[in-house]
C-alpha positions in Angstrom: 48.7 17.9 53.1 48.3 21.2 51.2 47.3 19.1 47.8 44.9 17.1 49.9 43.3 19.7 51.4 42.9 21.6 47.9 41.4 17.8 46.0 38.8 17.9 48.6 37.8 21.5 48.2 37.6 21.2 44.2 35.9 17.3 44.2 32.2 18.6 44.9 32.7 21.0 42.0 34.3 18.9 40.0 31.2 16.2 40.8 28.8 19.4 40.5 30.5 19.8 36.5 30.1 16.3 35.4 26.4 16.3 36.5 25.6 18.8 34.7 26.7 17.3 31.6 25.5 14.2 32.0 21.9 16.1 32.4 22.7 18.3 29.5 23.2 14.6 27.5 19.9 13.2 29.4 18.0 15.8 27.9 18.7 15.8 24.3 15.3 14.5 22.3 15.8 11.2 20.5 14.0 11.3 16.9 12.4 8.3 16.3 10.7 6.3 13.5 7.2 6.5 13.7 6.1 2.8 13.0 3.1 1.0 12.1 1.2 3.1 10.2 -0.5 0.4 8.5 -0.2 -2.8 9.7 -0.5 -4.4 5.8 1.5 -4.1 2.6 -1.4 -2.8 1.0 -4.9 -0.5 2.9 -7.0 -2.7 0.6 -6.0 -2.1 -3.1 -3.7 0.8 -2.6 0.0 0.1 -1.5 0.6 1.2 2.4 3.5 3.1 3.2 4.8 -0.2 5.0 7.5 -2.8 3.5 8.4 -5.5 3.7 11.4 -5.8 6.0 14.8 -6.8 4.7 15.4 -10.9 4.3 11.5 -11.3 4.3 9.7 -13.3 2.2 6.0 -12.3 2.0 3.7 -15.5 0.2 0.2 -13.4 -0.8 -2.9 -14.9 -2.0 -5.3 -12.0 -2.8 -8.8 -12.9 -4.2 -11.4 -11.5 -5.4 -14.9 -13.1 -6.3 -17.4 -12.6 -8.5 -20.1 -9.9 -8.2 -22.5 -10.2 -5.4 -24.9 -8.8 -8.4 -24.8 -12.6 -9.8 -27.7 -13.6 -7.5 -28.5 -17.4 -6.1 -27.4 -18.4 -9.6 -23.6 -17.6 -9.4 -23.9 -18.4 -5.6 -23.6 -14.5 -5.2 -20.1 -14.7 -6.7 -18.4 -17.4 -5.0 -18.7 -19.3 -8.4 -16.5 -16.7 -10.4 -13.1 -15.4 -9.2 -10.0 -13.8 -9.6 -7.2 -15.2 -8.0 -3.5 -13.2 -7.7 -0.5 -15.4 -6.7 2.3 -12.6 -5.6 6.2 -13.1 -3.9 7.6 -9.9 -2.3 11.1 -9.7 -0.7 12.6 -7.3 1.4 15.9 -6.4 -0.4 16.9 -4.1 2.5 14.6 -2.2 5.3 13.7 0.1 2.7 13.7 -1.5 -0.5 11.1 -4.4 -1.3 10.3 -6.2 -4.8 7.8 -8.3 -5.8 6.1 -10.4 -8.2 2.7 -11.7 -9.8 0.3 -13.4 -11.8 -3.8 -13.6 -11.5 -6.3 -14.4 -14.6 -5.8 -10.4 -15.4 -2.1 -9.8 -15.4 1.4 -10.6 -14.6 2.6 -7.9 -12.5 6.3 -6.8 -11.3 7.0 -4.2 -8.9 8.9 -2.3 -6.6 8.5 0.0 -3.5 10.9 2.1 -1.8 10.9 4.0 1.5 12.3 7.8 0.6 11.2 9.8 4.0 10.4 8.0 7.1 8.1 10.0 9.7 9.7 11.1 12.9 8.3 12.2 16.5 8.7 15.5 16.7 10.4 15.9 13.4 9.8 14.7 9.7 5.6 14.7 9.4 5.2 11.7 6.9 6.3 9.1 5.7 6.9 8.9 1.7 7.5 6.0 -0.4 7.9 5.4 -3.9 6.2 2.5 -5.7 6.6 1.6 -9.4 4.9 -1.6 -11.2 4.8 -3.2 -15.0 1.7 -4.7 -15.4 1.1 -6.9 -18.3 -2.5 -7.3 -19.6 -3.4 -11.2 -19.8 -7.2 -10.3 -20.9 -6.1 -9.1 -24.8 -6.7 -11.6 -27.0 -5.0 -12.3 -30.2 -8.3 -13.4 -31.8 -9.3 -10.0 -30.8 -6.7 -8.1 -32.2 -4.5 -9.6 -34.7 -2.2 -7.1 -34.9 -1.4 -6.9 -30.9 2.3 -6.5 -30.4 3.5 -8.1 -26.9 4.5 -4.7 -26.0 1.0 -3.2 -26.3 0.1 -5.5 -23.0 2.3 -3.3 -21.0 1.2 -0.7 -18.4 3.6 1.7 -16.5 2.9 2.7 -12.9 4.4 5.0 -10.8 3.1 6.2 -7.1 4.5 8.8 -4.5 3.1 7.4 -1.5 2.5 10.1 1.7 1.0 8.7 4.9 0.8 10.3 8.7 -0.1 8.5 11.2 -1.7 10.7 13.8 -1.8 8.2 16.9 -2.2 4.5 17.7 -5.8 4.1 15.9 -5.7 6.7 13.1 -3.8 6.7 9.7 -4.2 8.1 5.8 -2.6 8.6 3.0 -2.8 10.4 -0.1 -0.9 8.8 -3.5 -0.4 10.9 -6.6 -0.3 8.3 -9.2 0.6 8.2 -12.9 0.4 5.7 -15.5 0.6 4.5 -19.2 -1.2 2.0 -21.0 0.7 1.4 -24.3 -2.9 -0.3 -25.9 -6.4 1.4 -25.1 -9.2 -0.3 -26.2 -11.1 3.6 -26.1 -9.7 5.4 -28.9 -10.9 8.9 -27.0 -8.9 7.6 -23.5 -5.2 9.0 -23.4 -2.6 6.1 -23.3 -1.0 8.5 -20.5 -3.6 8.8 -17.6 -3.3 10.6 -13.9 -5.4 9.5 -10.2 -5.3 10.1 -7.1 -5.6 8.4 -4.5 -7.1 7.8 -1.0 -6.9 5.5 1.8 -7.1 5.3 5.7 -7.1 2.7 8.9 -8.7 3.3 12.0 -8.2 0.6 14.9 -11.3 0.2 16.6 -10.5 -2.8 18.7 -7.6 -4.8 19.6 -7.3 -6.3 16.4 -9.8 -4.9 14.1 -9.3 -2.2 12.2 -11.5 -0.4 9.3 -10.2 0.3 6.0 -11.2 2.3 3.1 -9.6 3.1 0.1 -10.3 5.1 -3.3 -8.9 6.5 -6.2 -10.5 10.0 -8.3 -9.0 9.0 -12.4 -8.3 12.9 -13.3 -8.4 12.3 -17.2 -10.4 9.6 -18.1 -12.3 9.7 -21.4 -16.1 11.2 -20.9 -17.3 7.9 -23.2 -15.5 5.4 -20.8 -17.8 2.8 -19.1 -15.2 2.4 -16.2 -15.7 3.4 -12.8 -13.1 4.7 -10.1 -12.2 1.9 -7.4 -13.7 2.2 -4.1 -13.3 -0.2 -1.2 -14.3 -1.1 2.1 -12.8 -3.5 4.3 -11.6 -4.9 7.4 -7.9 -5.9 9.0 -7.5 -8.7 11.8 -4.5 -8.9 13.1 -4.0 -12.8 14.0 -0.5 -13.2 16.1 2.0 -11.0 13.5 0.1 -11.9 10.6 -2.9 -9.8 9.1 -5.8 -11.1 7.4 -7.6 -8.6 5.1 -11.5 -8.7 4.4 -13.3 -6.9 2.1 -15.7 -5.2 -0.5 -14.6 -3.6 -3.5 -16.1 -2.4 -7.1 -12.6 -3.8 -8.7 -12.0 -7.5 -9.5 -8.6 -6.4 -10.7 -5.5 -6.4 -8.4 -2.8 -5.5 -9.5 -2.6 -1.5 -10.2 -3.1 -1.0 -13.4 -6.3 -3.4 -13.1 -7.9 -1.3 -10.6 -7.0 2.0 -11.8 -8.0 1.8 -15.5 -10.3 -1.3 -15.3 -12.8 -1.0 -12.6 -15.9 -1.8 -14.1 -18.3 -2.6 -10.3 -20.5 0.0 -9.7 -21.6 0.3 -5.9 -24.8 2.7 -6.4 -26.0 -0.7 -8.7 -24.9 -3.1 -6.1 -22.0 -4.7 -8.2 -19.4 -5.1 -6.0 -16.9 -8.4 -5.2 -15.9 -9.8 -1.6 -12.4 -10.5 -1.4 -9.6 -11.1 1.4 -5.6 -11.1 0.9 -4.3 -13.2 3.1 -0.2 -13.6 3.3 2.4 -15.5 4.9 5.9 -14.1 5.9 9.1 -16.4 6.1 
């Protein structure tokens, strides 16, 4: 009777005790990843911080038409295109490779998710991307002593973005490449950018994008212009389908970075969409 008594007496504590730790548990903060940044692979030329995730195959027409410059005559640019044909896969959640080809280049590349951002933790997210590109426009009649080799360019990008809420994200990439053949014997083979890029969600399933990239070393003599470009996302049931106006008919990184050649204060700027299919 005694030891009844006494279970009684220490069951509210006992009930009191494991409360207590159960609120202590309750009350721990759960980190989490801080997704959808970008709801594309890429802002519009520039690489997002997202990737492709692991088992999926992404099937990505990007295009690219003529400039709008051309007039009634090249029905404002419809009539002259650049077309990339590109296969990424999603080796794990943060690992994704890819391949392509368009009239400019063959281009091979790889991105890689180093830091993801957290609530309440890790700020940004950083990625790594690296690419060969391999120049298709050098001509043999052109240069008769072009090596294979001098077709390559080498591209490596840290990628940093925040996104700050449900309508608002940038990014800043520090990027560094090497063309091993410049056609301007006063531009470096090794060349530095930096660039810029944001989305802001203005309605369900719009968003505005802009991206841009500053070259920090290119030759004072070079007839090239950095890449700007202005577009817009619409996100159709999982998929998104990416509008746009840009100064660069090239698409692949190297193309853009070294080889813009539009100029938007003239007006000679190309329309292009990339549109891509997931399986």
């Amino acid at each position: 009777m005694k030891k009844f008594l006494l279970l009684l007496l220490l069951f509210p504590l006992a009930s009191f005790s494991q409360n207590n730790l159960l609120a202590g548990i309750d009350t721990v903060p759960t980190k989490e990843k801080v997704t959808s940044a970008f709801k594309a692979l890429k802002i519009v030329n520039l690489e997002s911080t997202k990737l492709a995730a692991k088992g999926d195959l992404y099937f990505v027409v990007a295009h690219r038409f003529g400039s709008i410059q051309d007039g009634f005559e090249g029905f404002y640019g419809l009539d002259n295109a650049n077309t990339q044909i590109k296969f990424i896969y999603g080796l794990t959640d943060g690992l994704q490779v890819s391949g392509a080809r368009s009239e400019f280049a063959y281009d091979f590349a790889t991105k890689y998710t180093l830091f993801p951002q957290i609530n309440e933790g890790f700020p940004v997210t950083i990625a790594g991307f690296n690419s060969l590109s391999i120049n298709n426009t050098l001509k043999e009649s052109d240069y008769p002593k072009l090596k294979f080799q001098n077709r390559f360019t080498y591209v490596a990008q840290l990628l940093i973005s925040r996104k700050f809420n449900e309508k608002l994200s940038l990014e800043f990439a520090p990027t560094f490449f090497h063309e091993n053949f410049v056609q301007n014997e006063s531009q470096s083979n090794t060349q530095y950018a930096l660039g810029f890029g944001g989305r802001y969600k203005f309605a369900k399933r719009w968003s505005l994008n802009i991206d841009y990239a500053a070259h920090l070393n290119r030759a004072s003599n070079s007839f090239y212009n950095n890449p700007l470009s202005i577009g817009f996302d619409l996100e159709t049931g999982g998929h998104v389908f990416q509008m746009h106006f840009t100064n660069s008919q090239g698409i692949d990184e190297a193309g853009y970075l070294a080889r813009t050649t539009g100029d938007w204060a003239k007006g000679d700027v190309f329309f292009g969409f990339n549109l891509a299919r997931v399986f």
